[in-house]
C-alpha positions in Angstrom: 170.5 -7.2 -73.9 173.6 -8.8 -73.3 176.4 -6.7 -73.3 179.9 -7.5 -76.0 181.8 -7.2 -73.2 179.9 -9.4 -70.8 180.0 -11.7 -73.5 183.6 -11.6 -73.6 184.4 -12.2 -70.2 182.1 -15.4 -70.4 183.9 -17.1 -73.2 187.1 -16.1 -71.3 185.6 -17.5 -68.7 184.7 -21.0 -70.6 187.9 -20.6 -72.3 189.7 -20.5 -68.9 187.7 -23.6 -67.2 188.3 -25.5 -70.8 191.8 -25.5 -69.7 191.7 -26.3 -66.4 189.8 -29.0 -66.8 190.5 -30.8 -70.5 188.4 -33.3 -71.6 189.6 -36.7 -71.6 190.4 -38.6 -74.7 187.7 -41.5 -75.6 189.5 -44.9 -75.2 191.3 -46.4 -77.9 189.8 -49.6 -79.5 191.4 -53.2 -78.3 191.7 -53.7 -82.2 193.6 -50.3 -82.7 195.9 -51.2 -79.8 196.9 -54.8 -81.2 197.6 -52.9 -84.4 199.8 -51.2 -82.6 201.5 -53.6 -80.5 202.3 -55.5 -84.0 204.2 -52.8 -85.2 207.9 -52.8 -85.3 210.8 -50.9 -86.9 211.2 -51.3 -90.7 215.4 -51.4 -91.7 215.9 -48.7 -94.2 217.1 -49.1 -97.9 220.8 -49.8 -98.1 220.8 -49.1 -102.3 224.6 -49.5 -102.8 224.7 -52.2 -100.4 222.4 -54.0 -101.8 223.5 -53.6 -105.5 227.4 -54.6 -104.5 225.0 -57.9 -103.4 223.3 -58.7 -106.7 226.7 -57.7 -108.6 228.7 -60.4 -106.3 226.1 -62.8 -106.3 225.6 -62.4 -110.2 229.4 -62.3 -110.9 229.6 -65.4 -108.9 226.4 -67.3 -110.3 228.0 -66.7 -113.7 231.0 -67.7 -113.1 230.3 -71.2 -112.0 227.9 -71.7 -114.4 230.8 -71.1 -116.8 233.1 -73.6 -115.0 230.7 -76.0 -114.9 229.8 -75.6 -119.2 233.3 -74.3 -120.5 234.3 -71.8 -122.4 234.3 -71.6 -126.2 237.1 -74.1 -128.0 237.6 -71.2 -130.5 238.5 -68.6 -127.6 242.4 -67.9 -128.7 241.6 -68.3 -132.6 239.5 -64.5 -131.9 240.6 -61.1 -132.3 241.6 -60.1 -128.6 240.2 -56.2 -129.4 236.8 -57.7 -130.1 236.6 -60.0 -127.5 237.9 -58.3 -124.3 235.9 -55.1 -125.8 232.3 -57.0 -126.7 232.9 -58.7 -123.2 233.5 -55.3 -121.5 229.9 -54.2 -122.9 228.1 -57.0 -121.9 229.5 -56.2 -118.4 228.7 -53.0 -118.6 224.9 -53.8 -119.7 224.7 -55.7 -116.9 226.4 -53.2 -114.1 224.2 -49.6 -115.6 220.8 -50.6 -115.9 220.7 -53.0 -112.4 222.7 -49.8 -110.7 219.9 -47.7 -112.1 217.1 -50.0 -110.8 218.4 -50.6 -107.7 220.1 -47.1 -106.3 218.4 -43.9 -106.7 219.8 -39.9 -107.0 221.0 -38.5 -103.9 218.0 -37.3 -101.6 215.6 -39.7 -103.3 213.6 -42.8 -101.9 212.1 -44.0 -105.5 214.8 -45.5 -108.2 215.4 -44.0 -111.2 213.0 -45.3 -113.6 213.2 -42.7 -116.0 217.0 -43.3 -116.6 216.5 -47.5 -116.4 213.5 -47.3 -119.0 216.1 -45.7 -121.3 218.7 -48.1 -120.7 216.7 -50.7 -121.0 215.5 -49.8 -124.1 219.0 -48.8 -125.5 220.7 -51.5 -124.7 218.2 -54.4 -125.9 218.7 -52.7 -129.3 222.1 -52.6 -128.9 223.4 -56.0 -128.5 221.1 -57.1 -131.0 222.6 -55.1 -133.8 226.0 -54.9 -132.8 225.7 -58.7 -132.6 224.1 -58.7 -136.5 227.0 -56.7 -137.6 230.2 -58.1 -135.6 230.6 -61.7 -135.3 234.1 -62.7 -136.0 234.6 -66.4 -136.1 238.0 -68.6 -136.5 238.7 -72.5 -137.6 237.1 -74.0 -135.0 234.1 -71.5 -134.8 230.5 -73.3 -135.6 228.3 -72.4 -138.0 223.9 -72.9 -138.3 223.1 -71.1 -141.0 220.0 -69.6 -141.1 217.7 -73.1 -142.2 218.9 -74.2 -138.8 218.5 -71.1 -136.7 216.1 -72.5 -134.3 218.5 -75.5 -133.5 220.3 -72.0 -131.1 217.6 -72.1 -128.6 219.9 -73.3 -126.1 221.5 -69.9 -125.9 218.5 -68.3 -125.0 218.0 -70.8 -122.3 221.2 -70.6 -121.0 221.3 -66.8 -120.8 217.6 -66.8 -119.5 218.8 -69.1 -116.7 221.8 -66.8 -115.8 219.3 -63.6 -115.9 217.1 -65.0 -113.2 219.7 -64.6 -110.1 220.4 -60.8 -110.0 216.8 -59.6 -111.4 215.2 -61.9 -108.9 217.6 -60.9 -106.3 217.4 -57.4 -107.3 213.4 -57.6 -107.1 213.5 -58.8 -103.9 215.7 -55.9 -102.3 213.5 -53.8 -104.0 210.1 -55.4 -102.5 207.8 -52.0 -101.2 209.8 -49.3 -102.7 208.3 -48.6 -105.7 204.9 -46.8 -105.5 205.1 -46.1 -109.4 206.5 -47.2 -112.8 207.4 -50.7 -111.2 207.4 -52.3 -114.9 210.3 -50.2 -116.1 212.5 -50.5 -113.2 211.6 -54.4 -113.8 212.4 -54.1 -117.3 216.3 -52.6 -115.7 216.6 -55.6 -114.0 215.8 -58.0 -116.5 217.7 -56.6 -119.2 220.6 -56.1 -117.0 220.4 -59.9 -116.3 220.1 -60.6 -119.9 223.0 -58.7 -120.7 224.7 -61.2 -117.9 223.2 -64.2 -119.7 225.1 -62.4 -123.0 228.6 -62.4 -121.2 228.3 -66.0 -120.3 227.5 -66.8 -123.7 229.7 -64.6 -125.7 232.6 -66.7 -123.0 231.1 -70.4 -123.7 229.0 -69.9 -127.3 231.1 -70.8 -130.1 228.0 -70.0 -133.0 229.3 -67.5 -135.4 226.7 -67.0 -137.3 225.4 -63.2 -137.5 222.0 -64.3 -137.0 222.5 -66.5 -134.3 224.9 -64.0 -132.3 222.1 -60.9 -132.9 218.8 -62.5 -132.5 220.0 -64.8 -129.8 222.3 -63.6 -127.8 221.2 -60.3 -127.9 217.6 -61.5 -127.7 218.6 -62.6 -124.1 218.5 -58.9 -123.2 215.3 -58.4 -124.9 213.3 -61.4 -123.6 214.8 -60.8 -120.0 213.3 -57.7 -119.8 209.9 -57.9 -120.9 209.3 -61.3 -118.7 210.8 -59.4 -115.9 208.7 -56.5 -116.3 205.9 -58.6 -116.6 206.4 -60.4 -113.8 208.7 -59.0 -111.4 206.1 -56.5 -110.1 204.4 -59.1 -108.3 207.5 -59.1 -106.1 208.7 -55.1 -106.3 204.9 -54.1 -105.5 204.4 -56.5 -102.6 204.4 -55.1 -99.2 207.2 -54.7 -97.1 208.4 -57.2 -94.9 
């Protein structure tokens, strides 16, 4: 019978030759070594970079489209409080939920999706109402009346078409990031480019009409952000370029 200590000294002794004389590795696949030729360094993130980007292109984008439509003949005939201070809220529904989307807490990789569902949320309600319950008009304001409601759809156009530059922007800056809740953070783009599409129009729209000013203008949040969070993932959850 074998001794335990005999035993001992041969598994040192395997142990010993084991590391003298190391196996070598199988050879790699040519597959697994053109994988790995292909690969190359992926730029990180820049989140505030990028969102100074969508907020100067969007500014910009807006801006010409209001030089090239005008702004509302009635402009000086409203109350300067409401119009400086409505204008200052579309801006800001625009700026919070994008900044949301786009740049996450300190520390983190993934944006905040929690806090942009929220906004999103809040501020489609918002402009709706607010625009339902304020809508002061002067001589020169027009009028639809409800019978001629749908006649407005040109608002909702216009403010569609300036919500596609910064949530398509932003979607594409945020292509590969977002491993969960990409609808959400969607919707933050979308309704922050809706509320963009409100400042152009609450600038150039001269309709003061409660209906028109709530369900349209403010509808342009509401509409931005469910198209964009139905369709924006296809970008957000793409691959990486």
């Amino acid at each position: 019978m074998t001794k335990p200590s005999a035993m001992m000294d041969r598994t040192d002794e395997a142990l010993a030759d084991l590391a003298a004389h190391p196996p070598a590795p199988p050879a790699m696949s040519g597959a697994f070594d053109a994988v790995l030729a292909e690969l190359a360094p992926v730029a990180a993130r820049r989140p505030w970079r990028h969102a100074a980007i969508v907020g100067t292109v969007a500014l910009a984008y807006a801006g010409g489209l209001l030089a090239v439509i005008a702004m509302r003949r009635d402009l000086h005939e409203l109350p300067m409080g409401w119009l400086v201070g409505v204008g200052i809220l579309w801006l800001a529904g625009f700026v919070v939920p994008s900044t949301l989307a786009l740049v996450p807490r300190a520390g983190h990789i993934a944006p905040r999706w929690r806090a942009a569902a929220i906004v999103s949320v809040v501020s489609s309600a918002l402009f709706v109402v607010l625009g339902l319950l304020v809508h002061p008009s002067g001589p020169s304001s027009g009028y639809l009346g409800p019978e001629n409601f749908i006649r407005g759809h040109g608002c909702l156009e216009l403010g569609l078409a300036t919500a596609i530059a910064p949530a398509l922007l932003g979607a594409i800056f945020l292509r590969g990031s977002l491993p969960v809740r990409s609808r959400w953070v969607a919707a933050a783009l979308g309704a922050g480019g809706g509320s963009l599409g409100g400042l152009v129009l609450h600038l150039h729209c001269r309709i003061a009409d409660g209906m028109h000013v709530g369900l349209v203008h403010g509808g342009v949040v509401v509409v931005g952000a469910l198209l964009a969070a139905l369709l924006l993932p296809r970008i957000t959850d793409g691959p990486l370029e």
